[in-house]
DSSP file (Angstrom, degrees, kcal/mol; ACC not computed):
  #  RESIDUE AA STRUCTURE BP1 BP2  ACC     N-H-->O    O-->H-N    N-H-->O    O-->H-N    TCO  KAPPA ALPHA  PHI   PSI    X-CA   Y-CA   Z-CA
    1    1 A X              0   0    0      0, 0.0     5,-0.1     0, 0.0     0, 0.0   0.000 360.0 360.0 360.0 123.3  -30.0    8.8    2.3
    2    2 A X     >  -     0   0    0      1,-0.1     4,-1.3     4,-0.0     3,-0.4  -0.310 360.0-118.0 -40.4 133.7  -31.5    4.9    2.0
    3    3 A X  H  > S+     0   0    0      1,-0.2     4,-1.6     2,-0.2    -1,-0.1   0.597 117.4  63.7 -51.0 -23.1  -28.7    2.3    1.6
    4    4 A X  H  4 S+     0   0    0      2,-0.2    -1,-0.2     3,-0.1     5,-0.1   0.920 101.0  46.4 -28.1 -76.9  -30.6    1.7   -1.6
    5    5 A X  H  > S+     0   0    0     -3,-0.4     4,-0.9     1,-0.2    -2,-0.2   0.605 111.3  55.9 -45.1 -34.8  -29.8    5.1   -2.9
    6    6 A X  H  X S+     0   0    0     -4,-1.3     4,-1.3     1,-0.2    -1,-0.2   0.902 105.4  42.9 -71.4 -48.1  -26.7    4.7   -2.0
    7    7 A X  H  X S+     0   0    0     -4,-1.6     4,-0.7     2,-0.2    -2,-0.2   0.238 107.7  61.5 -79.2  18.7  -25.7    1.8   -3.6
    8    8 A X  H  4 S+     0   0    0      2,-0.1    -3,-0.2     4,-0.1    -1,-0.2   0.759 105.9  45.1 -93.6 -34.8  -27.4    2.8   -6.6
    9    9 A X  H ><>S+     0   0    0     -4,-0.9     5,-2.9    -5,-0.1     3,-0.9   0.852 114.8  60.2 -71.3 -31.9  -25.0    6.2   -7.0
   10   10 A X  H 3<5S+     0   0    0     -4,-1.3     2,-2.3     1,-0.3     4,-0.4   0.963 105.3  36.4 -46.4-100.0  -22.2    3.7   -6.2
   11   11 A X  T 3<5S+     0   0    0     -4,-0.7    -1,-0.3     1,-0.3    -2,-0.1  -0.357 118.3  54.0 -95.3  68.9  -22.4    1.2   -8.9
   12   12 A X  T < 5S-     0   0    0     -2,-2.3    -1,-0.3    -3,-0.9     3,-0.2  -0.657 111.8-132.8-146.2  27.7  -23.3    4.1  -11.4
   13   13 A X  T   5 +     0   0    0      1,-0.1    -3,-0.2    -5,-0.1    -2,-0.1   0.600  53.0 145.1   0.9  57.2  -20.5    5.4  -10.2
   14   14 A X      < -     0   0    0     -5,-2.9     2,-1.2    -4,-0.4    -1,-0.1   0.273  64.8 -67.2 -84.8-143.6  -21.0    8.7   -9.4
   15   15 A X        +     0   0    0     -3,-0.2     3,-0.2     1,-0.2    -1,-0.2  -0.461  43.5 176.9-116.1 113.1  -19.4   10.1   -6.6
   16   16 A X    >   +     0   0    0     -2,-1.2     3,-3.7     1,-0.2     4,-0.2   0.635  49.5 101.3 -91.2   0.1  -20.4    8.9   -3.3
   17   17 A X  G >  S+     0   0    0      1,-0.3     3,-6.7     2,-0.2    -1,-0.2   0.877  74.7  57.4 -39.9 -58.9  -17.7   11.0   -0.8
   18   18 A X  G 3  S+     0   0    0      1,-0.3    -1,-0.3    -3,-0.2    -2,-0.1   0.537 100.7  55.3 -66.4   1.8  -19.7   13.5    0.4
   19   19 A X  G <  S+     0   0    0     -3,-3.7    -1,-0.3   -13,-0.1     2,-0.3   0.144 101.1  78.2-110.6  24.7  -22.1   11.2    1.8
   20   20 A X  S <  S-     0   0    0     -3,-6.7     2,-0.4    -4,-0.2     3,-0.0  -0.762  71.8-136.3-109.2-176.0  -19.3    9.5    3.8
   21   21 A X        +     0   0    0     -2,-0.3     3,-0.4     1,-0.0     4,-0.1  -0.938  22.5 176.2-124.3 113.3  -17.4   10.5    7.1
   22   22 A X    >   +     0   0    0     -2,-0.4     3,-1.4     1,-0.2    -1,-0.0   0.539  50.2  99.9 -91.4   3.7  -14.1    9.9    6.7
   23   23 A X  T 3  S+     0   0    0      1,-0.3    -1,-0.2    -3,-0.0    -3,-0.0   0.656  95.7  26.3 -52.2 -25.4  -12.9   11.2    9.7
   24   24 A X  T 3  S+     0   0    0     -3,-0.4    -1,-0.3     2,-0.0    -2,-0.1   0.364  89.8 130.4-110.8   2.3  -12.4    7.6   11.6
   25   25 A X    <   +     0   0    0     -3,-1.4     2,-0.4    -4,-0.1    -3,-0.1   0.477  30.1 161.1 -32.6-173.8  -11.9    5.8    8.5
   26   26 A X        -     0   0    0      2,-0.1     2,-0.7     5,-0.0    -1,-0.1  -0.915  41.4-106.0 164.1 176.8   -8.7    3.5    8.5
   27   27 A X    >   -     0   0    0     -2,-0.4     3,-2.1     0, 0.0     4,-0.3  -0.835  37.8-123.5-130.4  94.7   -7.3    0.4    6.5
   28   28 A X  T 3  S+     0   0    0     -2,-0.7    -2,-0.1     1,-0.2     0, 0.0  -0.248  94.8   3.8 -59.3 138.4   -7.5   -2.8    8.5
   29   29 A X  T 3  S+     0   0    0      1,-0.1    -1,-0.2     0, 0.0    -3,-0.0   0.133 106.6  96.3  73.2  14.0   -4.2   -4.2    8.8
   30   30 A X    <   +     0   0    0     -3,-2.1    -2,-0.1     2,-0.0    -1,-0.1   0.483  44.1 127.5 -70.7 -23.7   -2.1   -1.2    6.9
   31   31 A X        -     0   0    0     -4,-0.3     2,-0.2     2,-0.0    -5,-0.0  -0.172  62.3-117.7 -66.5 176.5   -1.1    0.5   10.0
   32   32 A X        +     0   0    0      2,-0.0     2,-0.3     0, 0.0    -2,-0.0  -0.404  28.9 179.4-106.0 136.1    3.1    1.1   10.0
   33   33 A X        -     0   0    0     -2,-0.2     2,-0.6     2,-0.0    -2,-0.0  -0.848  30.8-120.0-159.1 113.7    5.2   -0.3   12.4
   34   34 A X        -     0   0    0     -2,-0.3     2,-0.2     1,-0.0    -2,-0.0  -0.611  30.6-179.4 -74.2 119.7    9.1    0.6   11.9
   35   35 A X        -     0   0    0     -2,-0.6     2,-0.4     2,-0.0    -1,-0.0  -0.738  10.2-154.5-119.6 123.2   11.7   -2.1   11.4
   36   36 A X        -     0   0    0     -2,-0.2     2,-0.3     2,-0.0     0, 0.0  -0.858  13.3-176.3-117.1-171.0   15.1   -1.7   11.0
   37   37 A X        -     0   0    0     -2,-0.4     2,-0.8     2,-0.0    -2,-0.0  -0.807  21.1-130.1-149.8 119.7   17.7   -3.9    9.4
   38   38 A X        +     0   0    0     -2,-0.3     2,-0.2     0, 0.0    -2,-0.0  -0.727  23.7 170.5 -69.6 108.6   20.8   -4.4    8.6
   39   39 A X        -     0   0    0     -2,-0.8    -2,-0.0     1,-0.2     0, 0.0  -0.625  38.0-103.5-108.9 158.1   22.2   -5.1    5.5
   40   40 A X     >  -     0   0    0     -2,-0.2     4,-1.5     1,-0.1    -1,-0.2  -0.139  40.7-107.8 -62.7 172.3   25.9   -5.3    4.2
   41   41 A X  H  > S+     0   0    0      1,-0.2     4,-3.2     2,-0.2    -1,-0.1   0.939 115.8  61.7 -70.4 -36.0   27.0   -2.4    2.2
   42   42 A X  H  > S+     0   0    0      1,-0.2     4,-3.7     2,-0.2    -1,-0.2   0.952 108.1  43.0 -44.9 -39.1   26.9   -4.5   -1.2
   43   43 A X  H  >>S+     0   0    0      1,-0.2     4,-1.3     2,-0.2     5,-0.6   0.985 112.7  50.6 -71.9 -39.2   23.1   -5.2   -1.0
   44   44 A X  H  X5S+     0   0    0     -4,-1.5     4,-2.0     1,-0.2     5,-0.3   0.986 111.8  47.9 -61.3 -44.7   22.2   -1.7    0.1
   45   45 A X  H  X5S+     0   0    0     -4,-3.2     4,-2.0     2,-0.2     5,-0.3   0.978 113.9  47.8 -71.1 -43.4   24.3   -0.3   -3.1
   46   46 A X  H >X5S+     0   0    0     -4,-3.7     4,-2.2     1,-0.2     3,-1.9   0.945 117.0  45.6 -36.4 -80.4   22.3   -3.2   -5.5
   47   47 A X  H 3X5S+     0   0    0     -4,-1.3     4,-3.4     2,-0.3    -1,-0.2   0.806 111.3  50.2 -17.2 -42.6   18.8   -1.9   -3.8
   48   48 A X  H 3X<S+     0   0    0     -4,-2.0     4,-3.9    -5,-0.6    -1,-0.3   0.976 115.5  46.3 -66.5 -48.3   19.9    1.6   -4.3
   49   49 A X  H <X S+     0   0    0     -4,-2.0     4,-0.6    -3,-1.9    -2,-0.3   0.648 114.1  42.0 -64.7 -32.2   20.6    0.6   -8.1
   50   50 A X  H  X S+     0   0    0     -4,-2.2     4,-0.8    -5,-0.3     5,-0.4   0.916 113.1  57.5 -91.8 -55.2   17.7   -1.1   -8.9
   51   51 A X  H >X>S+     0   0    0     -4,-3.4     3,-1.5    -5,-0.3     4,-1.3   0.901 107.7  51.6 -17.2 -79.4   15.6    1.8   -6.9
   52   52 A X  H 3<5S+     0   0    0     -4,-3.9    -1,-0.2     1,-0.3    -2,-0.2   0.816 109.2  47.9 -38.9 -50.6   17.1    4.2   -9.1
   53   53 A X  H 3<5S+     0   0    0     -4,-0.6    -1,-0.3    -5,-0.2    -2,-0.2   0.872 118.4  35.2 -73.5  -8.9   16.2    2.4  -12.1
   54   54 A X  H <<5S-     0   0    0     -3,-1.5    -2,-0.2    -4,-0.8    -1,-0.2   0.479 117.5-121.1-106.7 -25.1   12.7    1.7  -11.5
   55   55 A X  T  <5 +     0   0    0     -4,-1.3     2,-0.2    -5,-0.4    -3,-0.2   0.999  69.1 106.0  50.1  68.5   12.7    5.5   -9.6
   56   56 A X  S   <S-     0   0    0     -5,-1.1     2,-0.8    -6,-0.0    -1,-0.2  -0.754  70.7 -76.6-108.3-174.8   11.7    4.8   -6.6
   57   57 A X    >>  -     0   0    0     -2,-0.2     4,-2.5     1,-0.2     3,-0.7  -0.756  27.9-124.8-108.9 152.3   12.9    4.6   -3.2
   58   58 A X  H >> S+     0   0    0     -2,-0.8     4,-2.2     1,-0.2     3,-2.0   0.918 110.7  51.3 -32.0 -63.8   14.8    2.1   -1.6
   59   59 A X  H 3> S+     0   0    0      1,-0.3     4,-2.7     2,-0.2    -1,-0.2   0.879 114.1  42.5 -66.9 -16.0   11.9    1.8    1.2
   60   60 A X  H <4 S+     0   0    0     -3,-0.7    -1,-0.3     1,-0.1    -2,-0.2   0.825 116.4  49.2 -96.9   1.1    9.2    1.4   -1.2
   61   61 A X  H XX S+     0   0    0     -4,-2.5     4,-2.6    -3,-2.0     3,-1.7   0.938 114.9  45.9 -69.8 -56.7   11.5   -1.2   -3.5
   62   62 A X  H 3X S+     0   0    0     -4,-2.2     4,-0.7    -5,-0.5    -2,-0.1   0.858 111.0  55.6 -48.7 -56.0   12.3   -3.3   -0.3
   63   63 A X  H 3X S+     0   0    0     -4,-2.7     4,-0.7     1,-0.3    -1,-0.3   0.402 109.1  45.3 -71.2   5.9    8.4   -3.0    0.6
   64   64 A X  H <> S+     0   0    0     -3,-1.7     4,-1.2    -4,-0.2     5,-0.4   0.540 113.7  46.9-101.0 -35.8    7.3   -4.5   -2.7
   65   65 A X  H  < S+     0   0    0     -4,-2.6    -2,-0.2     2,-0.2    -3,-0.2   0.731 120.1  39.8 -99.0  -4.8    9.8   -7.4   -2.8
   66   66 A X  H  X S+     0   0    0     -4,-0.7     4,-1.5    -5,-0.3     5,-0.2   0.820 117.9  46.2-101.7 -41.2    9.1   -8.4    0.8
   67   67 A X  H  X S+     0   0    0     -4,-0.7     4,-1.3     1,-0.2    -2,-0.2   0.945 113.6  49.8 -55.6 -38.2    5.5   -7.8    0.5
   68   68 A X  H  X S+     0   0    0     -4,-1.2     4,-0.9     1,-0.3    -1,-0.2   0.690 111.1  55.0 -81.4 -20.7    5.7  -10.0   -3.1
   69   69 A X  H  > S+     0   0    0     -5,-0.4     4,-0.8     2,-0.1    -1,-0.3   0.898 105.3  48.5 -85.6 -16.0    7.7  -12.9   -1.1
   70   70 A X  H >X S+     0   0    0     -4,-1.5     3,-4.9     1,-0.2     4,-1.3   0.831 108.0  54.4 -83.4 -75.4    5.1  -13.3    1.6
   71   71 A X  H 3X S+     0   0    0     -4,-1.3     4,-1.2     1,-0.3     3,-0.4   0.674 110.6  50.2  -2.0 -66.9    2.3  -13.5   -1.1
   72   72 A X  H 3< S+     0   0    0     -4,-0.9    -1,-0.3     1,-0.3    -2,-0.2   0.807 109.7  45.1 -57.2 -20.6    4.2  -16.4   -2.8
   73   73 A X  H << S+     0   0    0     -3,-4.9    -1,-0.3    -4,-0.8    -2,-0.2   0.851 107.6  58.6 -99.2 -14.7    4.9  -18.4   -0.1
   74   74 A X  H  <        0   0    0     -4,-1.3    -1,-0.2    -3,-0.4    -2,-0.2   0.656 360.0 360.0 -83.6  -7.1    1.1  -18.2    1.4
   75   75 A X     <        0   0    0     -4,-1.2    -1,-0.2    -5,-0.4    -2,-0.1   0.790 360.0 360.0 -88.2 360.0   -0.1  -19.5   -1.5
């Protein structure tokens, strides 16, 4: 398929997958790298509490407020 053709089915949005190969795909600067920390028991039981209300988990609360501090401060 022409790069033409492609970007025509694109932004007509049909559905381009099956003309990709995702097999090496990847998400620059997403990969995972495991951290731990220690927090006192109070904060973990807030986290937990706030998790639970929002229904999540704890890691993906933690990664949202750490990710949403860096944001503020680069700007």
């Amino acid at each position: 398929m022409k790069a033409k053709d492609f970007e025509k089915k694109f932004e007509t949005g049909e559905d381009i997958t099956a003309h990709l190969d995702l097999s090496q795909a990847r998400r620059p600067e997403q990969d995972s790298k495991r951290v731990n920390i220690d927090f006192p028991v109070w904060v973990v039981q807030k986290v937990d509490k706030e998790a639970r209300r929002l229904g999540v988990s704890r890691q993906a609360l933690l990664k949202v407020w750490v990710a949403e501090r860096l944001e503020a401060g680069a700007q």
